[in-house]
C-alpha positions, 0 to 999 in steps of 0.5 A: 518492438516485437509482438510475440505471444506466449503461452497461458500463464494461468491454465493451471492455478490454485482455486481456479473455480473461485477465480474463474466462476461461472454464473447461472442463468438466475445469478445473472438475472438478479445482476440485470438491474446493476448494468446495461447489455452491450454488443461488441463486433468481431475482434472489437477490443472491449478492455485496455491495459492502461485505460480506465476500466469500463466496469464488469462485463459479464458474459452473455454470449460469445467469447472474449480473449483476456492478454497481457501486455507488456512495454516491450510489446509480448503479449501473454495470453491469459484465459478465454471466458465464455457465457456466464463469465465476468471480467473485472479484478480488484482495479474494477471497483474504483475504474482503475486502469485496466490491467489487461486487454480483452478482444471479442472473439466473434460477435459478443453480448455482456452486461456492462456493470460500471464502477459505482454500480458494481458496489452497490452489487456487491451490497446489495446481493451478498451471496453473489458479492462475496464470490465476486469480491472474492475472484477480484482478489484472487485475480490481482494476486495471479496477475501479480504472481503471473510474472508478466504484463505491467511496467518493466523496470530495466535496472539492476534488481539491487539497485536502489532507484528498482528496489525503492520502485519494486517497493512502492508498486509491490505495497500498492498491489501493482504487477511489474517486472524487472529486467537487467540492463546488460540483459540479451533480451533484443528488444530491451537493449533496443530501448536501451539503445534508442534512449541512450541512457546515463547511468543515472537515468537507470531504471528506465521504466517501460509502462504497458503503452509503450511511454518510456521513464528515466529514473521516475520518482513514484508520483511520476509512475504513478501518473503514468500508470492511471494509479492516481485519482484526481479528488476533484469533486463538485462538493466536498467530502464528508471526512478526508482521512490523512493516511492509509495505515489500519486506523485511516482505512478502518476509519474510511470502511466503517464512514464509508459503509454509513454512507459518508463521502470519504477521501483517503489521501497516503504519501507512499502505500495503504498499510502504512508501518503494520503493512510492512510487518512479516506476520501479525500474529497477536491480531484478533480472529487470525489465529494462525497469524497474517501478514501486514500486507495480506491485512492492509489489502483487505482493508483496502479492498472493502474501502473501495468496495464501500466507494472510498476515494483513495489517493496514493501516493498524494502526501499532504504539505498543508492543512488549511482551516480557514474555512474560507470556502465553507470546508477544511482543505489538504494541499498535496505536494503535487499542488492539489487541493482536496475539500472535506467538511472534517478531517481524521489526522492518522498520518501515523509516525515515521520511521526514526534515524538514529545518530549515526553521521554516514547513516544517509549514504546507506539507506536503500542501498544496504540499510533498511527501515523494512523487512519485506520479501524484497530485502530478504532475497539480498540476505540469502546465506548472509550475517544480518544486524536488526537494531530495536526491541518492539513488537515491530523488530521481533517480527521482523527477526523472525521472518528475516532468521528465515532467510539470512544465515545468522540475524544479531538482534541489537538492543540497548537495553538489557532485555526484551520484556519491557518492550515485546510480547512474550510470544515474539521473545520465546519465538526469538530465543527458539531461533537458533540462527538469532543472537540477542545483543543486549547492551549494544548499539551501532557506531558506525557504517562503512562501504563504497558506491556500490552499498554498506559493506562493514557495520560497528557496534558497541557494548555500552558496558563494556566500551568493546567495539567490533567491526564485522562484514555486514551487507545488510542492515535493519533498524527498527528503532521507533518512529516520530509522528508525522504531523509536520503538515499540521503546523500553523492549524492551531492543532495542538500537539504535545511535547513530542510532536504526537496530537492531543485530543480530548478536552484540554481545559479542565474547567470546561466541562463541554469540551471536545470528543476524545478523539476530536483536536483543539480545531473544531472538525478535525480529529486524530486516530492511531499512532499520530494520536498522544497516549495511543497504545500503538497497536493495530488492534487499537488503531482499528478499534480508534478508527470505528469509534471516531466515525460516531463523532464524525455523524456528531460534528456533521449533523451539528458542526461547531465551527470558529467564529471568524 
């Protein structure tokens, strides 16, 4: 495969100084005692795209040349730093697979700063770990918005198979690209022609070192791409957390940064519901609104920053309780088992089907249980239905109106109040290309191979049904918990499916903590929680007050008696 260069991709971005800065003489002198000096030789690579991060290097002298790489062999230069200047992006916290390669120009001297040692930087020198932190960010949103460099999928970008990866790898922060397969581009039809793909075989998906994946599932990406930590420790955890959404990494921040071991295991992305929202604009301190996925990234930045372990995708199957090795135990669909004194349940819900018999047949390939940028494209110019009434739907309403040409929100009850905030309803009914349909619900759905091509939907009053040609579809009607992996633990759950905590016998007035299950040890936050109020402030506020528990039961546990 070819090797060609391209021009810099970030000769002229916004906030340059913060993403590039150059530390003085004294600033590195105070990082000395965090890493040690190392001297690379003329042309020596120092970073890897594709291989685990040695940690920061901070320049002391020389120069050092940053590309990035892709499958197919181009490279694109990035940015040449000098004396004073540090590699290291968002990845560099947890010794993630570099995203870039790094070659000395010319003899080069740099402070080594490996992972563990770069957060306790980050701690302990706040003024410099508030610009470091900050140029870590800013580095994987312009790695991300370069539009070069990571895998390449080679798929048509509507398909389902590429929008189900672009999905997975836009929620996990991970840079990509994606290529048509009947492109002219020569040395994509040479992969193409070299593995002589099916057409269900697409998308192939090329990663940085070349490795070629037929239609992989986002767990055999994930291996591919050195996403995946392996959770194996000597001792168990202090707390495994059980999903990624605001209430697990809000639990995992506030137990990591009281110096508890964490593991954080989610079956898809960190964010979970909230971080596929549009705008989040009733959330405390962010007066002009933030997006789910701009929120969900922070926290997973100060996760890292705090040293959590966190395993995406990893869907957890089972929760042992047992104890038979002295600790709670999550068993993973891949066969993994991760070790924890205690465990928070924050699983969250699922996404809710409603009864319509040919739903299935659509879903990725026209109807959809999120809005995000991704769906949006699709919707350019076109009529759109979004069926639910929540915080939720309302959101989603409002970013799609942006891009669709008309938006028929569909709900069965008569109105909104009862179920959204007004600020969500007077910026609904503001919207002149968002119609409200109420009393109305989807019959049936009609298309072909290639997607959903007609929707029908009923008026309850009425009994008038009426067919349209609607391409896209996006139901936010609810969720169900997802706490089917806790079957057979003994955790009690109420008629719904969602965790009972607190004391369930009234009589004993020792009882549990109110955020603790009926097993010693386990707890539950968040929307998986029976009676949560199912809002992210909420989730955040369950995740911080269950880490007091947490020290509660690990300084005294209160175990069954086998």
């Amino acid at each position: 495969m070819g090797s060609d260069v391209a021009g810099p991709v970030w000769a002229a971005i916004p906030r340059y100084e913060q993403t590039f800065p150059t530390l003085t003489e004294a600033e590195i002198a105070r990082l000395k005692r965090f890493g040690t000096v190392r001297r690379y030789v003329d042309g020596e690579r120092m970073l890897t795209s594709g291989q685990p991060s040695p940690g920061m290097l901070v320049m002391l002298s020389g120069h050092v040349v940053l590309t990035q790489r892709d499958g197919l062999g181009h490279v694109t230069p990035v940015i040449e730093e000098g004396p004073g200047q540090f590699m290291a992006e968002v990845g560099t916290l947890s010794g993630k697979p570099a995203l870039v390669d790094a070659h000395a120009e010319g003899e080069v001297e740099a402070l080594l700063i490996p992972p563990e040692r770069l957060r306790a930087l980050l701690i302990a020198e706040a003024d410099l770990g508030e610009r470091i932190t900050r140029a870590l960010i800013l580095r994987r949103v312009n790695l991300i918005q370069s539009g070069v460099g990571g895998p390449l999928l080679i798929g048509a970008d509507n398909s389902p198979a590429v929008m189900r990866l672009r999905s997975f790898l836009t929620r996990n922060g991970y840079p990509h690209q994606v290529l048509d397969p009947h492109t002219t581009e020569a040395d994509a039809v040479e992969v193409i022609r070299t593995y002589a793909p099916e057409p269900d075989d697409f998308p192939l998906v090329v990663t940085p070192d070349g490795t070629v994946l037929r239609n992989p599932s986002d767990n055999d990406i994930a291996q591919a791409l050195g996403m995946v930590s392996s959770g194996e420790r000597d001792e168990p955890f202090d707390v495994a957390i059980v999903g990624a959404g605001p209430a697990g990494l809000a639990t995992a921040v506030y137990a990591a940064s009281e110096g508890l071991a964490v593991a954080v295991l989610d079956a898809r992305a960190y964010g979970g519901q909230a971080g596929a929202s549009a705008r989040i604009e009733n959330y405390l301190g962010f007066p002009t609104g933030i997006s789910g996925a701009a929120l969900a990234g922070r926290a997973f930045v100060q996760a890292q920053k705090f040293g959590v372990e966190v395993m995406i995708p990893a869907k957890v199957e089972t929760l042992d309780c047992t104890r038979a090795d002295g600790s709670l135990g999550l068993i993973t669909d891949g066969g993994r088992r991760v070790r924890a004194k205690a465990v928070v349940v924050a699983s969250g819900a699922a996404y809710r089907r409603p009864d319509i018999e040919n739903l299935g047949d659509f879903e990725g390939r026209g109807v959809w249980y999120w809005a995000s940028p991704i769906e949006a494209r699709f919707c350019a110019g076109e009529e759109v239905i979004l069926v639910g009434g929540g915080n939720s739907a309302g959101q989603a309403a409002v970013f799609l109106s942006g891009h669709a040409r008309k938006v028929r929100m569909m709900v069965r009850a008569r109105g909104l109040a009862a179920s959204m905030s007004k600020y969500l309803i007077d910026r609904i009914e503001a919207a002149p290309n968002i119609e409200l349909m109420t009393c109305t619900e989807v019959v049936q759905l009609r298309g072909s191979p290639g997607g959903l091509e007609q929707v029908c939907w009923r008026n309850r009053d009425t009994g008038e049904e009426t067919t349209g040609d609607i391409r896209n579809l996006f139901l936010f009607v609810g969720a169900d918990p997802a706490t089917r992996w806790l079957d057979g633990c003994g955790v009690m759950l109420d008629m719904a499916g969602f965790v009972l905590t607190g004391p369930q016998d009234p009589v004993e007035t020792h009882g549990a903590d109110p955020l603790e299950t009926t097993v010693p040890g386990v707890f539950a936050v968040g929307d998986a929680r029976s009676s949560s109020v199912k809002r992210v402030g909420s989730a955040i506020g369950e995740g911080a007050q269950v880490v007091a528990a947490l020290h509660r039961f690990l300084a005294d546990p209160v175990l069954p008696v086998v």
